[in-house]
C-alpha positions in Angstrom: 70.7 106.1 112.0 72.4 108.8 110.2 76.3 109.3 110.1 77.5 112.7 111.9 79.7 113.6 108.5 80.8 111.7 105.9 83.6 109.4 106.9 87.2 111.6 106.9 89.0 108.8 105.4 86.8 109.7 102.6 86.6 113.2 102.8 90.3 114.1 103.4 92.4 114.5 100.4 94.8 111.4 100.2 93.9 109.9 103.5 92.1 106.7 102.0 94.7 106.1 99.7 97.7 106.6 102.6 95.9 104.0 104.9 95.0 101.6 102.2 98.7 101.6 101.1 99.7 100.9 105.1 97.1 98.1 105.2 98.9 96.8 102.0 102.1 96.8 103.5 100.6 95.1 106.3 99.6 92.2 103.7 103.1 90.9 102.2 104.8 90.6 105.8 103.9 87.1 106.7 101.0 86.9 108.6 97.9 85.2 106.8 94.9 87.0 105.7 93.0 85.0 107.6 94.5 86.2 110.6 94.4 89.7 109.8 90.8 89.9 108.9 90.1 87.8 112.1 92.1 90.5 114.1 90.3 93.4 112.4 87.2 91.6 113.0 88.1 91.2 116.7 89.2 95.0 116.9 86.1 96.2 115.7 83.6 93.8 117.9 85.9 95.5 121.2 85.1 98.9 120.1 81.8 98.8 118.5 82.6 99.7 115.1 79.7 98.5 113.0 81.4 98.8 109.9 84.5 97.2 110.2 82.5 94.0 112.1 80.6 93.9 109.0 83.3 94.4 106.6 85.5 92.3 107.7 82.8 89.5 108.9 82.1 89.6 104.7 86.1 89.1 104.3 86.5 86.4 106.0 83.6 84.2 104.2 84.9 86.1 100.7 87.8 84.2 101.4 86.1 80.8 102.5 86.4 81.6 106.4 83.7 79.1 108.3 80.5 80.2 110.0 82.0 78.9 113.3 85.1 80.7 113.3 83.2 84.0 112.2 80.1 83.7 114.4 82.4 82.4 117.4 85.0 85.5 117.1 84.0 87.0 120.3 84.4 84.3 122.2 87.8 82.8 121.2 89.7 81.5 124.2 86.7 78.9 124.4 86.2 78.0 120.7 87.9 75.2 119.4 88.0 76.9 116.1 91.6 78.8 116.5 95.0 77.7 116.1 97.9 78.8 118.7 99.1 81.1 116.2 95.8 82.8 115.4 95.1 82.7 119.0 98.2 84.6 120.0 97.4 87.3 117.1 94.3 87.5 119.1 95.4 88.2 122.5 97.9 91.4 120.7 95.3 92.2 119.5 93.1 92.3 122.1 95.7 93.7 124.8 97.1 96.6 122.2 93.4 97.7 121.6 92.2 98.1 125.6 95.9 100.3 126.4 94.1 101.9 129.0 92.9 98.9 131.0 95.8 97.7 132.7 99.0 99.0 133.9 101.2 96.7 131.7 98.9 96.8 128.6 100.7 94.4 126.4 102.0 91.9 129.1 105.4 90.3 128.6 103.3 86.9 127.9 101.4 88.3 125.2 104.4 89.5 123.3 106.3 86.6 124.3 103.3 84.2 122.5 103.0 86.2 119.7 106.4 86.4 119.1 106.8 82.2 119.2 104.3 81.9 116.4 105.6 85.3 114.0 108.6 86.9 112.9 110.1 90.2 113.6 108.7 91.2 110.5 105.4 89.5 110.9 105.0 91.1 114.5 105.3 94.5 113.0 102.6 93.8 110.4 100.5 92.4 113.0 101.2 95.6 115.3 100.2 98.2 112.2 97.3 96.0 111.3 96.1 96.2 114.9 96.8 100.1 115.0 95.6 100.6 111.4 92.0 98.8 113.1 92.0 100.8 115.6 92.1 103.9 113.6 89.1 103.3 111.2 87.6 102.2 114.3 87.7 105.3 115.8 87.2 107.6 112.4 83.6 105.1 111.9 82.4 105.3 115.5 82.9 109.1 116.3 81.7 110.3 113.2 78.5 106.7 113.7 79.4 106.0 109.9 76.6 103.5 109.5 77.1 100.0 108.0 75.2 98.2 105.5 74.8 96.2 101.7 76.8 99.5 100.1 80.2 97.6 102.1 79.9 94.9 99.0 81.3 97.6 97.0 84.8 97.6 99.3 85.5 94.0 99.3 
């Protein structure tokens, strides 16, 4: 497999460094890494971004992450790996990812969980983080930027 270009985040003057610096911001609001690397993670697997499963698969065992919780990601309402709070990240971040699925994309009980376990200010890191996902989502998969060993280098 053979990317389409080189990634844009790359190639655009600036634009790696301007999303980095959001995903920083993201970072000091209160929400644990854990549970942004886990909703990253989770992003990627729903939109088939190679790269960012990978990445962020690596992440979470960098930072001592079990197998279980990794390997069970996909399947989280039925793994006993998850707490509430992580849970609840999970379900924003599954619901703001598929917008176009339902008619009420980010149902009142989603937010309303989320919002039990986070603070305003945590919410809003949790919403840019999920956003933030979804863009190098999209940059890696329509461009098929191919994953691989050369992702040690980012971690």
């Amino acid at each position: 497999m053979e990317p389409r270009i080189k990634s844009p985040a790359l190639t655009l003057p600036g634009t790696r460094e301007a999303l980095l610096s959001v995903n920083q911001a993201t970072e000091s609001c209160g929400v644990p890494r854990a549970t942004l690397e886990l909703v990253h993670t989770r992003v990627g697997q729903i939109n088939g971004c190679s790269v960012c499963v990978d990445m962020h698969s690596r992440l979470l065992e960098k930072h001592g992450e079990s197998h279980p919780r990794i390997f069970a990601l996909a399947a989280w309402r039925e793994a006993p790996y998850y707490t509430d709070a992580e849970r609840a990240a999970l379900a924003l971040a599954e619901a703001t990812t598929r917008l176009s699925d339902k008619a009420d994309a980010v149902p009142d009980e989603v937010w309303k969980e989320a919002s039990r376990h986070y603070s305003e200010a945590a919410l809003g890191a949790l919403v840019m983080s999920i956003a933030l996902a979804n863009l190098w989502n999209r940059l890696n998969v329509a461009t098929r930027q191919v994953t691989g060993d050369w992702i040690a280098q980012y971690l």
